[in-house]
C-alpha positions as CSV (number, residue, x, y, z in Angstrom):
1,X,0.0,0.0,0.0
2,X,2.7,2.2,0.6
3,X,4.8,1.7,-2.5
4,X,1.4,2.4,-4.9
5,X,0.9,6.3,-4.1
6,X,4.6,6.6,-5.5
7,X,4.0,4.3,-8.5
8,X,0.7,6.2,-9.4
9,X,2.9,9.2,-8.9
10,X,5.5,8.1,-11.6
11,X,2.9,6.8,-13.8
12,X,1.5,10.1,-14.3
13,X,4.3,12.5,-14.4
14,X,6.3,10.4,-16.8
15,X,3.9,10.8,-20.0
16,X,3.5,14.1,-19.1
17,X,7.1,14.8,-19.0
18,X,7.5,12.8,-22.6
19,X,4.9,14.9,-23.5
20,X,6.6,18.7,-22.7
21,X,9.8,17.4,-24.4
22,X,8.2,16.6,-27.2
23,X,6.2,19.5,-27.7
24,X,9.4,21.5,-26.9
25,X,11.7,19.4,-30.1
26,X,8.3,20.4,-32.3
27,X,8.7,23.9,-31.5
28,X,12.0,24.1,-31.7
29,X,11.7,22.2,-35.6
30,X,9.1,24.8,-36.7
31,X,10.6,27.9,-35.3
32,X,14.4,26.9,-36.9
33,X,12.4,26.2,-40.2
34,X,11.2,29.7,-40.2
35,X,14.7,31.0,-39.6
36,X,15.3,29.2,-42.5
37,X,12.7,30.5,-45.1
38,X,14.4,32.2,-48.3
39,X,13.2,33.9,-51.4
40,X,11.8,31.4,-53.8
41,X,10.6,28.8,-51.1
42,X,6.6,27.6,-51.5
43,X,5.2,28.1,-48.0
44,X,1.6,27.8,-46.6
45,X,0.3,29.6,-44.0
46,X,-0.8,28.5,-40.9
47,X,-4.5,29.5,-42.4
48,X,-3.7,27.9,-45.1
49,X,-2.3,30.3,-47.7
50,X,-0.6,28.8,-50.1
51,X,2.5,31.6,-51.6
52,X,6.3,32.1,-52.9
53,X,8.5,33.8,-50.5
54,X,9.7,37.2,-52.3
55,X,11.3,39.3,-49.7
56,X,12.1,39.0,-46.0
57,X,13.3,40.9,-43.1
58,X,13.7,39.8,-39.7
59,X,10.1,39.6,-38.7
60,X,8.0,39.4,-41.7
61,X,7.8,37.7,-44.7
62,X,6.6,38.8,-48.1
63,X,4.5,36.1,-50.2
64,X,3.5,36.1,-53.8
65,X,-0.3,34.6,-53.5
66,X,-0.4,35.2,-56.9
67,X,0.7,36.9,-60.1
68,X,1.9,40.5,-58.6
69,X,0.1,40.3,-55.7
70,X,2.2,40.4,-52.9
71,X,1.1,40.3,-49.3
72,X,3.2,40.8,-46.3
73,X,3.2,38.2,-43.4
74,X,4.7,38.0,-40.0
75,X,7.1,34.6,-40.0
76,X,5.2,33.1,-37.2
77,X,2.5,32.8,-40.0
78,X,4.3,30.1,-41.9
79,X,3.4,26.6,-40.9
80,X,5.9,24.6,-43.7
81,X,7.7,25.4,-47.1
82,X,6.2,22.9,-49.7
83,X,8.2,20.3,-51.4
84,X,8.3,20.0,-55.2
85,X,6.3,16.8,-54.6
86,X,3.4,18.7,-53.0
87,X,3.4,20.8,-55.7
88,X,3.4,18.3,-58.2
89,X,0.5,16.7,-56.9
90,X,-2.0,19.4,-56.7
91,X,-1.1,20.9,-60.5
92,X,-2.4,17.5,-61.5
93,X,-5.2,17.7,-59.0
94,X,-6.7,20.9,-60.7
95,X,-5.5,19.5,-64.0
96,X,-7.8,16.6,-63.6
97,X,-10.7,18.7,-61.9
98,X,-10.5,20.9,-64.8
99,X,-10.8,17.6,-66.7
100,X,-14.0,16.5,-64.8
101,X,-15.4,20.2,-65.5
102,X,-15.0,20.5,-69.1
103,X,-16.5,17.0,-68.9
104,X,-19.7,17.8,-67.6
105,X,-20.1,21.0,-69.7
106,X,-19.7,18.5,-73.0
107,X,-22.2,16.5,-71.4
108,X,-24.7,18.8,-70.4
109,X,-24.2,20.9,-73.9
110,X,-25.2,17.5,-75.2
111,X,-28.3,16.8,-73.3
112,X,-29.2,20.5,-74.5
113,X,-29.0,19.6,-78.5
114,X,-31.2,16.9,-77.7
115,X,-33.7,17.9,-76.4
């Protein structure tokens, strides 16, 4: 009876301690990948803004959300920098939605001859 109170004790602080130290290595990843940012990268936003980094300074960073529109950002704002893979991926996502809309505008323009 004695030695349980200290084991419940242990058994509880140790996930929590895992826990803090792992939050902690997360922040410390995210906050040296924003030290890291340079002009060119693809970054989103931590709202999800997708944009090309095209200036920085020490606290902000300038994205290019699209053609000459340039918005300025703190560099807190920036969750990660895309790969080319992730880019890759969603030109051939809208490729293939465009796809599926031209699709159904053949398809509807046909149901309109016919009738």
């Amino acid at each position: 009876m004695e030695l349980l109170f200290p084991l419940l004790l242990v058994a509880l602080l140790v996930p929590m301690f895992l826990g803090v130290r792992r939050q902690k290595r997360e922040a410390e990843k995210v906050t040296s990948m924003q030290e890291s940012l340079k002009v060119g990268d693809q970054v989103t936003t931590t709202s999800g803004l997708y944009g090309t980094v095209v200036d920085l300074d020490d606290t902000t960073v300038d994205l290019e959300i699209a053609e000459d529109v340039v918005t300025t950002w703190l560099r807190q704002a920036i969750r990660d920098v895309r790969t080319e893979d992730e880019t890759t991926d969603e030109t051939v996502t809208d490729e293939t939605e465009a796809g599926l809309v031209e699709e159904s505008a053949e398809q509807t323009e046909t149901r309109l001859t016919k009738d």
